[in-house]
PLY file of the C-alpha trace (Angstrom):
ply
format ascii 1.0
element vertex 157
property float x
property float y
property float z
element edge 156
property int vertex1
property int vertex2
end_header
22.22 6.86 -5.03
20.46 7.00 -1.61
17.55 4.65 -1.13
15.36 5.47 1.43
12.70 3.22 3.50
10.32 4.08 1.51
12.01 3.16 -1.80
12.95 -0.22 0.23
8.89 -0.56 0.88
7.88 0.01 -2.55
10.50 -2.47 -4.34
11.02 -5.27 -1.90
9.12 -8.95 -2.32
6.53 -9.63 -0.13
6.76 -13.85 0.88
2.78 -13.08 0.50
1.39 -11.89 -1.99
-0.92 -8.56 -0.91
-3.87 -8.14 -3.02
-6.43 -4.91 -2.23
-10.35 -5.29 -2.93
-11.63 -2.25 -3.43
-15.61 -1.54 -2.58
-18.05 1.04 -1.22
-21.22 1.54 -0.32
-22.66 -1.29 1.09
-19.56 -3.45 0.10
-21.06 -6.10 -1.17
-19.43 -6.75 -4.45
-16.54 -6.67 -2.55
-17.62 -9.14 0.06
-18.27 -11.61 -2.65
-14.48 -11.35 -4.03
-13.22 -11.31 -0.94
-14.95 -15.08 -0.08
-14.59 -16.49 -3.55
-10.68 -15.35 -3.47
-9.98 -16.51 0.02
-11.74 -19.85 -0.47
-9.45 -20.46 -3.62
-6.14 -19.24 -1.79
-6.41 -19.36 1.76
-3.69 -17.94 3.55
-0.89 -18.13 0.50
-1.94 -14.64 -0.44
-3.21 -11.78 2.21
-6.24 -9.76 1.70
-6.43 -5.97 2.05
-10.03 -4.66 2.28
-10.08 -1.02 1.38
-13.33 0.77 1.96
-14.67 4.00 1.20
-16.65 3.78 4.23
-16.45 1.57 7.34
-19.74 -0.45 6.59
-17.54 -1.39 3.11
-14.80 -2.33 4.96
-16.71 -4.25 8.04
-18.54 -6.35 5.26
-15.27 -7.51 3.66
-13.26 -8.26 6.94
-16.11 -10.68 7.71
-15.92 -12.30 4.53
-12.40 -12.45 5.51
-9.79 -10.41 4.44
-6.93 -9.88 6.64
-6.85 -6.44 7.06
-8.93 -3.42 6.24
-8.56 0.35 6.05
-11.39 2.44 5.67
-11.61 5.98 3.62
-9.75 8.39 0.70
-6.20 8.67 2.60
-6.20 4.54 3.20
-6.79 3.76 -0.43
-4.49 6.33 -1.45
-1.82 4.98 0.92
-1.81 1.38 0.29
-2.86 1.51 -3.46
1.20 1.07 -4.54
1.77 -1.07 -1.41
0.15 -3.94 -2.72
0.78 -6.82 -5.65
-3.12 -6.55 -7.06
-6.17 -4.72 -7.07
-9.55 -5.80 -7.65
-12.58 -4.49 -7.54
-15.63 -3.06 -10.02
-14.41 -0.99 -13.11
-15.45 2.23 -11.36
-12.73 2.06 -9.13
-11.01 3.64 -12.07
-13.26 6.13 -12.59
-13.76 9.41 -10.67
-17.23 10.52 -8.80
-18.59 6.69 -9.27
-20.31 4.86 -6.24
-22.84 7.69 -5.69
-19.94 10.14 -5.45
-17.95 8.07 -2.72
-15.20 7.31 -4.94
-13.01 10.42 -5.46
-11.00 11.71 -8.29
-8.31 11.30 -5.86
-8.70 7.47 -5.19
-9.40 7.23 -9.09
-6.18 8.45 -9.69
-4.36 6.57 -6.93
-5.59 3.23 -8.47
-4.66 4.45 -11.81
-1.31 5.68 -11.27
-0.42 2.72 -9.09
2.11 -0.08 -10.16
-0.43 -2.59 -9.08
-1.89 -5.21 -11.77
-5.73 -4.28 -11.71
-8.35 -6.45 -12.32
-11.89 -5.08 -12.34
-15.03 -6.65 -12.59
-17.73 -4.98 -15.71
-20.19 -3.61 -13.68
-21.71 -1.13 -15.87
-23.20 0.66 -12.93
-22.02 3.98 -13.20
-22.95 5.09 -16.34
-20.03 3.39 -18.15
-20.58 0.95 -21.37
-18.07 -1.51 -22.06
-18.77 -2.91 -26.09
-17.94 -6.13 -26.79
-18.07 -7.90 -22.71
-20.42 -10.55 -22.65
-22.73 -9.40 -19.62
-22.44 -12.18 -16.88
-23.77 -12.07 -12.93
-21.80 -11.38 -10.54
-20.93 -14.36 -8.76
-19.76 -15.57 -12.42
-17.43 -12.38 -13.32
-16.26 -13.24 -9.62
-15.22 -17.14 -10.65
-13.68 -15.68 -13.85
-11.47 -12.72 -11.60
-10.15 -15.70 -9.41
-9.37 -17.77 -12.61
-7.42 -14.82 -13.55
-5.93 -14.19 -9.85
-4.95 -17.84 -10.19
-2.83 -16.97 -12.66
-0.69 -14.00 -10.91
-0.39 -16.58 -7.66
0.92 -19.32 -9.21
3.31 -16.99 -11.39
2.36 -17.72 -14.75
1.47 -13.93 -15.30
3.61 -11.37 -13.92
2.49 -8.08 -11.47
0 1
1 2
2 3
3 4
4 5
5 6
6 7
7 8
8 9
9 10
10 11
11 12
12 13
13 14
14 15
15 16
16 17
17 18
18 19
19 20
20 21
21 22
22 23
23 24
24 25
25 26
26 27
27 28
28 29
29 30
30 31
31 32
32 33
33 34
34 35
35 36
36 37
37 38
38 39
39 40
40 41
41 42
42 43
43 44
44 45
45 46
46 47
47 48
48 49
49 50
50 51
51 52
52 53
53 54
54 55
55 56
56 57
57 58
58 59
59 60
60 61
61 62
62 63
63 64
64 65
65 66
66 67
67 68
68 69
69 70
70 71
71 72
72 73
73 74
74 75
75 76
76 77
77 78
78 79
79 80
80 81
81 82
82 83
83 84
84 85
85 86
86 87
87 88
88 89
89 90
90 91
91 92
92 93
93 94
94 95
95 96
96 97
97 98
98 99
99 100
100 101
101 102
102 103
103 104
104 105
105 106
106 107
107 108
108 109
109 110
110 111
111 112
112 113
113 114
114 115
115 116
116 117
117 118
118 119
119 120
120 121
121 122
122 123
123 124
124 125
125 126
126 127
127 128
128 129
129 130
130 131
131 132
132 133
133 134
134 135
135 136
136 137
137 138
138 139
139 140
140 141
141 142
142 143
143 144
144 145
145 146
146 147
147 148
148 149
149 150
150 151
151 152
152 153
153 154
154 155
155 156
């Protein structure tokens, strides 16, 4: 069998583990993840901001991630390159965000081998029965509970 970089790219360890947050418009639920998580984890795990547009993105490397890509191709590109992805349940839904999220980046984030972990933001014209509703900042403190988890190895990606 021939492996090719690639294959290498997809399959090896990373000594860090890469998690993606995932936001659009204005970015701001994504801002909020990106300080809660980096406050809780410093620099044991690297953040990947991934914007649908570059105000998105800006917002979230300020709040600081470590990197950030902006647009369809970057979230297509890195959604299998990382350990998690988080972000608002639309991010699994096509034509959500005011259209900015694509059926392309929908199915990216679907098909990747990523762990997700959304947030119930039933923005976008999506119920989900039997979540308690909670704010934001408090569906953010229970995502880094969970991220906690995945860091520190007790749940697998």
């Amino acid at each position: 069998m021939i492996v090719s970089k690639i294959d290498t790219f997809y399959t090896r360890k990373w000594e860090t583990m890469r998690i993606a947050v995932i936001d659009g418009q204005g970015g701001g639920i994504g801002r909020v993840i990106v300080e809660k998580i980096s406050q809780a984890f410093g620099n044991d795990i690297n953040i990947v901001a991934l914007g649908t547009n570059t105000m998105a993105t800006s917002s979230m490397l300020k709040a600081g991630a470590n990197e950030g890509a902006t647009g369809e191709h970057a979230i297509i590109w890195n959604a299998p390159r990382v350990n998690l992805i988080l972000g608002p349940i639309g991010i699994l839904t096509p034509n959500t965000m005011l259209g900015e999220w694509t059926p392309k980046m929908a199915e990216a984030i679907s098909d990747s081998p990523a762990r997700k972990v959304v947030i119930p933001l039933c923005k976008w014209n999506v119920d989900i029965i039997g979540i308690q509703s909670k704010s934001l900042p408090q569906s953010v403190d229970d995502l880094v509970v969970t991220i906690e988890k995945y860091v520190r190895g007790e749940c697998h990606v």
